[in-house]
C-alpha atoms as one frame of an Amber mdcrd trajectory, in Angstrom:
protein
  27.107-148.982  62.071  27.584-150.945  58.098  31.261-149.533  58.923  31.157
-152.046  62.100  33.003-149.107  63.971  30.189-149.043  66.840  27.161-151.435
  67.764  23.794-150.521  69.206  21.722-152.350  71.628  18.810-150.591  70.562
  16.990-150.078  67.422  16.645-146.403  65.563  17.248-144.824  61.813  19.745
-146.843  60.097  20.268-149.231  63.661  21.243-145.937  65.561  18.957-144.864
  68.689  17.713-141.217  68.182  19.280-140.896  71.511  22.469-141.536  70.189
  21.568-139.113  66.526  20.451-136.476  69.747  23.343-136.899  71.752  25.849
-135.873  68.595  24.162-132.750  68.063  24.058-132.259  71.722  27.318-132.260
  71.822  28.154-129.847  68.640  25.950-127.406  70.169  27.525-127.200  73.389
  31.295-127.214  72.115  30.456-124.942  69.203  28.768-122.535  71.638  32.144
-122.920  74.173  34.651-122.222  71.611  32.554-119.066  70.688  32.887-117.620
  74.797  36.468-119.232  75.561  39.574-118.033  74.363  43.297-118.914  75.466
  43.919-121.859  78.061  39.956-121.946  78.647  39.762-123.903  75.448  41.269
-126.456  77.202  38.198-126.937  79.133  35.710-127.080  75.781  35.647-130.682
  74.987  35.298-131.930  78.736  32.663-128.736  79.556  30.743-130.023  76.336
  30.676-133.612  77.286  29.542-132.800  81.202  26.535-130.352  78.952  25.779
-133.648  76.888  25.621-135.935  79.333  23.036-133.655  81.297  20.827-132.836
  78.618  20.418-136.802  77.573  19.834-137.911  81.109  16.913-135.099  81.153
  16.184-136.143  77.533  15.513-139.367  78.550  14.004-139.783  81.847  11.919
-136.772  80.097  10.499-138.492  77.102  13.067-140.668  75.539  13.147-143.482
  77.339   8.972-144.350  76.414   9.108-143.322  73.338  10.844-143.317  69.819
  11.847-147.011  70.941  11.336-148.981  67.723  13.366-149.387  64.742  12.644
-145.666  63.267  11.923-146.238  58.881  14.098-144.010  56.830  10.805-142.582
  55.095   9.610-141.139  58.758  13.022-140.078  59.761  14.279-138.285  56.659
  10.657-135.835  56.889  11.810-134.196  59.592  16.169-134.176  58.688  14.655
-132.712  55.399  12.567-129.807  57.211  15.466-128.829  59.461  17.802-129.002
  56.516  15.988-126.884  55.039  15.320-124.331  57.382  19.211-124.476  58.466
  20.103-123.965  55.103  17.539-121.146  54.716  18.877-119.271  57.562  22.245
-119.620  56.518  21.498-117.935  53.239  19.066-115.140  55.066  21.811-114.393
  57.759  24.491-114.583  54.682  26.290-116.660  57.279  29.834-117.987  56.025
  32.717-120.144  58.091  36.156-119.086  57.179  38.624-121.841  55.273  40.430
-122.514  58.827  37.187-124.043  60.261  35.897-125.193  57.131  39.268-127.350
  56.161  39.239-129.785  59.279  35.382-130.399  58.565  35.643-131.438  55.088
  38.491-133.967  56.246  36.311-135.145  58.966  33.502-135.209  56.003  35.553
-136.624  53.729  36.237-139.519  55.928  31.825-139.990  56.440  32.059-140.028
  52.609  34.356-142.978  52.478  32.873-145.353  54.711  29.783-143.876  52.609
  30.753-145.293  49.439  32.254-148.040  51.143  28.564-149.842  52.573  26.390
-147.074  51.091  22.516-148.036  49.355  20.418-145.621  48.605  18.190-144.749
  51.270  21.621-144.339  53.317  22.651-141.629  50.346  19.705-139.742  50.411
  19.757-139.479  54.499  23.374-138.239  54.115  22.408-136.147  51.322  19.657
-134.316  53.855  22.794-132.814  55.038  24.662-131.242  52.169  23.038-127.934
  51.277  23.959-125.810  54.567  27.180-127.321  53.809  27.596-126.440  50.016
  26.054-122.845  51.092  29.145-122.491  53.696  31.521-123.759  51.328  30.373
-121.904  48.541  30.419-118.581  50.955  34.262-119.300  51.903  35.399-120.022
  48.266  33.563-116.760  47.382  35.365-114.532  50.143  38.544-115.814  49.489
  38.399-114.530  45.952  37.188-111.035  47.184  38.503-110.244  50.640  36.557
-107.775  52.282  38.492-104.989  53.330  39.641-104.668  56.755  41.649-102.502
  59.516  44.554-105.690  59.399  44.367-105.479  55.998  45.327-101.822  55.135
  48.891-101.060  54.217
């Protein structure tokens, strides 16, 4: 929104409807759980599968319970609560499960990151800082996991001589 990449006509954290905050993680959820049951040419079919999922989960989101509530400009304060919970918990489960991403999926998010970080600095105050900052540690935990593996390769059938 500061970036003046996208307008809202409604009000939400930061100027952003929760609907459209939802609809984002929507969306990762859905493609992230095609990728995982697709392989080959039904890849091709991720991105469009996801955004059909999306789109039917926010219409049900919002004739559900969306559209009469959450409807006023959302403070940071009562926002970042909750972000800071789930953060938490995400990052929690990522350490319990010992969960890691390998470099090839963790490269094209930290360009895609690196970008957020940018505009960041670019129009950032603080309360904007600490919001993105909710989302860090399941990222440094991931990234900290890949660097780790890639020193110490665990031993597998492809990689005996």
């Amino acid at each position: 929104m500061r970036a003046g990449l996208w307008q809202w006509t409604e009000p939400g954290v930061f100027r952003v409807p929760v609907i459209g905050i939802v609809g984002w993680g929507l969306f990762a959820a859905a493609a992230t759980y095609a990728l995982d049951r697709t392989r080959g040419l039904a890849r091709l079919s991720v991105v469009p599968a996801a955004a059909l999922a999306t789109h039917a989960a926010l219409l049900a989101l919002w004739w559900g319970a969306l559209r009469w509530t959450l409807r006023d400009e959302l403070p940071f304060a009562a926002a970042a609560t909750p972000v800071a919970l789930a953060s938490a918990l995400y990052t929690a489960a990522v350490v319990r499960t010992n969960a890691s991403l390998p470099w090839r999926e963790l490269a094209p998010r930290a360009a895609a990151t690196g970008f957020f970080a940018a505009l960041l600095a670019d129009r950032a105050d603080a309360p904007l800082v600490a919001w993105a900052a909710l989302f860090t540690p399941p990222w440094l935990v991931y990234s900290a996991r890949a660097l780790r593996h890639s020193r110490h390769p665990r031993h597998t059938p492809e990689s005996s001589p």
